[in-house]
C-alpha positions as CSV (number, residue, x, y, z in Angstrom):
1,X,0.0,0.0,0.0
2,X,1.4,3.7,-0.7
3,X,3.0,5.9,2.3
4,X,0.5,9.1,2.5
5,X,0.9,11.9,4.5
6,X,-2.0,14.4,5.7
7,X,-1.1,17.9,6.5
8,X,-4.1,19.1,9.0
9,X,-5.7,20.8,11.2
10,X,-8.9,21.1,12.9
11,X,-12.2,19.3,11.7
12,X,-12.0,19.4,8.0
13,X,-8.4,17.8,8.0
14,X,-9.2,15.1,10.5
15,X,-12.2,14.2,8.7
16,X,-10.5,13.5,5.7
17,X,-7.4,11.7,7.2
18,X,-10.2,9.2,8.8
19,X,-11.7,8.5,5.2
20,X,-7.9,8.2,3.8
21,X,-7.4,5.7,6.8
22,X,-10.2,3.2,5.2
23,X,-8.2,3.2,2.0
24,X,-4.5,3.7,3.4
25,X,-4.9,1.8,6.9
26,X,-1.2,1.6,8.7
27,X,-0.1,3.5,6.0
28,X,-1.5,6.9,6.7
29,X,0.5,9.4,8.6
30,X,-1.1,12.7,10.0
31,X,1.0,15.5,10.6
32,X,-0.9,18.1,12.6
33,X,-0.4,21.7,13.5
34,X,0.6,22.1,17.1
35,X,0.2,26.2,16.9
36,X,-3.1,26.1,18.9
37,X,-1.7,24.0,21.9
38,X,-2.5,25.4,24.8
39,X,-1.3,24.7,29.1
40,X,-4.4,24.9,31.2
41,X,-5.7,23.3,34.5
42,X,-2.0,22.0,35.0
43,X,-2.7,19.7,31.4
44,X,-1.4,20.3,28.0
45,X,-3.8,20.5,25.2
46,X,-2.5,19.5,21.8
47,X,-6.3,20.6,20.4
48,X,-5.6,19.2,16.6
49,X,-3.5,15.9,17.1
50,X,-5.7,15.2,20.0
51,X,-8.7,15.7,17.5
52,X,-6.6,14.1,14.8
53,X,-6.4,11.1,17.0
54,X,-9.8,10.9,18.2
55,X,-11.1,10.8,14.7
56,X,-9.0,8.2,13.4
57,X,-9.8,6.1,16.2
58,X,-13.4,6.5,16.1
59,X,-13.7,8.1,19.4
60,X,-15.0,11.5,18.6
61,X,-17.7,13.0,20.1
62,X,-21.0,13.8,18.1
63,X,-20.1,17.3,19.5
64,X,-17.3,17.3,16.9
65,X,-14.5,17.5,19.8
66,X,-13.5,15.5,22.6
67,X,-14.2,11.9,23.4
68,X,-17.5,10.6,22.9
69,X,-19.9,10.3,25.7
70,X,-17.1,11.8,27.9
71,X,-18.4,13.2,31.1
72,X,-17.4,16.9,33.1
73,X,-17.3,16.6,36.6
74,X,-14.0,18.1,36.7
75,X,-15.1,21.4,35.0
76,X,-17.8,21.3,37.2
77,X,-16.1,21.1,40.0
78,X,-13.8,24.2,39.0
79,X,-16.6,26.4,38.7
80,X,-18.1,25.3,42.0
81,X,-14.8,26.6,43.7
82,X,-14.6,30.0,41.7
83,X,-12.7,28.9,38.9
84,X,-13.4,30.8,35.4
85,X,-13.9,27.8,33.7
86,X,-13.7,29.3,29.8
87,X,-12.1,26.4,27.9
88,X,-13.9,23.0,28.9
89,X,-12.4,20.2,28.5
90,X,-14.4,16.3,29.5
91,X,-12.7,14.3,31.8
92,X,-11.2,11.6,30.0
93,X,-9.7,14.6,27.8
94,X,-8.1,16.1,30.5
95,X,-6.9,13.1,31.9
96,X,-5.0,12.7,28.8
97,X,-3.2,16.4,28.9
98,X,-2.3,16.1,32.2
99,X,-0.2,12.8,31.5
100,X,0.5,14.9,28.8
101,X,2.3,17.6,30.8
102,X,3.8,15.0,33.2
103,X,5.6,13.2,30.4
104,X,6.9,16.3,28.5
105,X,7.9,17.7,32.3
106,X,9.9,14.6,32.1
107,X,11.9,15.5,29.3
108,X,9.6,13.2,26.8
109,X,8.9,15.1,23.0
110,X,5.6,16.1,21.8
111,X,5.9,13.2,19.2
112,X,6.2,10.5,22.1
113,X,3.2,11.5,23.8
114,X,1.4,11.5,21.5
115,X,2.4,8.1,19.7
116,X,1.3,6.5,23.9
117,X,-2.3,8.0,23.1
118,X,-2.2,6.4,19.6
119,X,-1.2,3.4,21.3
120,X,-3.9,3.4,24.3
121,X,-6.7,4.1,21.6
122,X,-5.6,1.3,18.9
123,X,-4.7,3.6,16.1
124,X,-3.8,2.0,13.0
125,X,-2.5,5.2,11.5
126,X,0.0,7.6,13.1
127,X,-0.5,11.6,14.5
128,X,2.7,13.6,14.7
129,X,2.8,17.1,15.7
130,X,4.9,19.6,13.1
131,X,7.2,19.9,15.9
132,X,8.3,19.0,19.4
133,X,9.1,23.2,19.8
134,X,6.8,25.2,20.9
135,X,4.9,27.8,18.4
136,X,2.2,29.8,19.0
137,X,-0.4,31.5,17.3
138,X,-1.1,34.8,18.7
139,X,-4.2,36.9,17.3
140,X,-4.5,40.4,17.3
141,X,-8.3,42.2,17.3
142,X,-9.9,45.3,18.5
143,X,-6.2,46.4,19.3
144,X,-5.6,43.7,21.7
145,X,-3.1,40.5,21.3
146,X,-4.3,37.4,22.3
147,X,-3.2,33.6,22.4
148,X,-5.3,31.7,19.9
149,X,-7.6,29.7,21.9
150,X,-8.2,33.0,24.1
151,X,-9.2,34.9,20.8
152,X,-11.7,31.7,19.6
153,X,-13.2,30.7,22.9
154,X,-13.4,33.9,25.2
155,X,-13.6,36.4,22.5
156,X,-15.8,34.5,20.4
157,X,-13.4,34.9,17.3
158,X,-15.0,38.6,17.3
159,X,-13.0,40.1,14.5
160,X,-11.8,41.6,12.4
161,X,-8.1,39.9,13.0
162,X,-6.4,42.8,12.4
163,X,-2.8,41.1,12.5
164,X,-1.3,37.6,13.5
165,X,2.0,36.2,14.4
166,X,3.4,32.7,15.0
167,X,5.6,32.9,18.1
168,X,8.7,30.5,18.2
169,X,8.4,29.4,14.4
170,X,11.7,30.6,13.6
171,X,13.6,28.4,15.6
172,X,11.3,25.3,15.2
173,X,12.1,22.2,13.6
174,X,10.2,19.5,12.3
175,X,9.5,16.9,14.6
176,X,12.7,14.5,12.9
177,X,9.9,11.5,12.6
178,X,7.6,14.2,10.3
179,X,10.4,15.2,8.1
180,X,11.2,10.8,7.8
181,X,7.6,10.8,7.3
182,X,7.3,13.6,4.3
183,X,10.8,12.0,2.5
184,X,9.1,8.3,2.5
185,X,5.6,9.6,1.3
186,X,4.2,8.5,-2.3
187,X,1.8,11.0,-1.9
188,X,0.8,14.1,0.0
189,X,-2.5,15.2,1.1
190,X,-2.8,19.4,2.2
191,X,-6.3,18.7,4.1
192,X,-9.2,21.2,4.3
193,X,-8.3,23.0,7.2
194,X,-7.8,26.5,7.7
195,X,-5.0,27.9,5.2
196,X,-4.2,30.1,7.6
197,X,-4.2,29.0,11.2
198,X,-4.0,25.6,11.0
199,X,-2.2,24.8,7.4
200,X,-0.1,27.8,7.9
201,X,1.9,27.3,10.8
202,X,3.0,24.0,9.2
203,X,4.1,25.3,6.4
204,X,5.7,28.4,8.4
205,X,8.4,25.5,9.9
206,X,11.2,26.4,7.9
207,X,12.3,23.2,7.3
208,X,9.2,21.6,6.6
209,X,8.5,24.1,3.8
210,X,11.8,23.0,2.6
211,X,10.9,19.4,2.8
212,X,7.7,19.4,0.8
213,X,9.5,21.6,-2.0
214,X,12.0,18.5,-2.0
215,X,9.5,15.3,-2.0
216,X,9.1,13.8,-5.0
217,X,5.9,13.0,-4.3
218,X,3.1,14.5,-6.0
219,X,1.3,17.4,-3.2
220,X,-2.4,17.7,-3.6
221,X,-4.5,20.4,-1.5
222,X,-7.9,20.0,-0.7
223,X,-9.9,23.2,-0.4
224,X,-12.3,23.9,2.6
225,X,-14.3,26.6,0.3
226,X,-17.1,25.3,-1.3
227,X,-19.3,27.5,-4.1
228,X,-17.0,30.6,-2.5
229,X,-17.8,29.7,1.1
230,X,-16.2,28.1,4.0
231,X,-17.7,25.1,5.3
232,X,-16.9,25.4,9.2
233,X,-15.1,27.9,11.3
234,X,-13.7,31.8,11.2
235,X,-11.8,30.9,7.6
236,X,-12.9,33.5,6.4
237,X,-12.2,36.0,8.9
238,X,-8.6,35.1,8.2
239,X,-8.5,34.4,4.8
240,X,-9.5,37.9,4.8
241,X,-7.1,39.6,7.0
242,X,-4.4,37.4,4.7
243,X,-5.6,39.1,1.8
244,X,-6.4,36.1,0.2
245,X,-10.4,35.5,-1.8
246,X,-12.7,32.7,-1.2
247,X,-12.5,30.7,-4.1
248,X,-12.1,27.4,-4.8
């Protein structure tokens, strides 16, 4: 069966790695965008490898994140005690970013934890994040800068984004089992996530850039605009601020 690699992000790009995975199996290899990670509640929360994962494994929730039929007693516990409980995450999710944090606090990579929570959910394929260095997305509206999940969840991705900047890209590398991953490839697969938040910061690894423009292998992109509008989520918002039009 052919090696194929899916660049994604959010929804759109885990949906089509888990129909690729019916075709490709073992064979499939995600590589997600690790911009949008965020440390919360003492766990860290890989948002689109963790939603990578839970699609491929069939685990996703009908809510189109988390873990199906997950439960929130934690959360509600927080907000019981005071806590300003803005990004909610279901116990079994959160159980999984904070042996998350403990393994990375033990000097583990980004890629390692997230190949033990491939291997606790039976994933045929494999999630790797861009990189095991830290980048951030950082969204600035109505004059203020904000950390991405900050500007989505608690500011209700209230434009218009009026800048944006990926903090720590410039020194990142690939992670080394991505860059294997993208060399060994027979084809490539540019999901339907968006361009600019969650394709983008991908692409913005210098050295993964570098490593696409050298695969042989033939790079398809799959667009997440359909008839001139986005299917899910504040594309266009950014699209716009990018200068770029909705068009397929």
């Amino acid at each position: 069966m052919a090696a194929v690699v899916v660049l994604a992000g959010g929804t759109g790009g885990a949906k089509l790695a888990r129909g690729m995975l019916d075709v490709v199996g073992e064979d499939l290899t995600v590589i997600a965008n690790t911009a949008d990670d965020i440390e919360i509640y003492g766990a860290y929360v890989s948002p689109d490898p963790d939603l990578c994962t839970f699609w491929l494994a069939d685990r996703i929730d009908e809510r189109g994140w988390g873990l199906r039929d997950d439960t929130f007693a934690v959360m509600d516990g927080l907000r019981e005690i005071g806590v300003d409980v803005w990004f909610a995450l279901g116990d079994r999710d959160l159980a999984i970013g904070l042996e998350r944090a403990r393994r990375l606090g033990e000097g583990a990579s980004l890629t390692a934890t997230l190949a033990d929570l491939g291997i606790a959910l039976g994933l045929q394929a494999r999630v790797l994040p861009m990189s095991n260095d830290p980048v951030r997305t950082w969204v600035q509206a109505r004059g203020r800068w904000m950390p991405f999940q900050e500007f989505m969840i608690q500011a209700a991705a209230e434009g218009p984004v009026e800048d944006l900047q990926l903090r720590g890209v410039q020194s990142a590398q690939p992670a080394p089992e991505a860059l294997a991953a993208i060399a060994a490839a027979d084809a490539i697969v540019v999901g339907p996530s968006n361009p600019v938040i969650s394709i983008g910061p991908i692409l913005a690894v210098p050295a993964m850039r570098q490593a696409l423009l050298d695969s042989p292998a033939p790079i398809v992109a799959v667009s997440p605009v359909v008839g001139g509008a986005v299917v899910k989520g504040p594309t266009e918002a950014f699209m716009q601020w990018a200068g770029h039009p909705l068009s397929t």
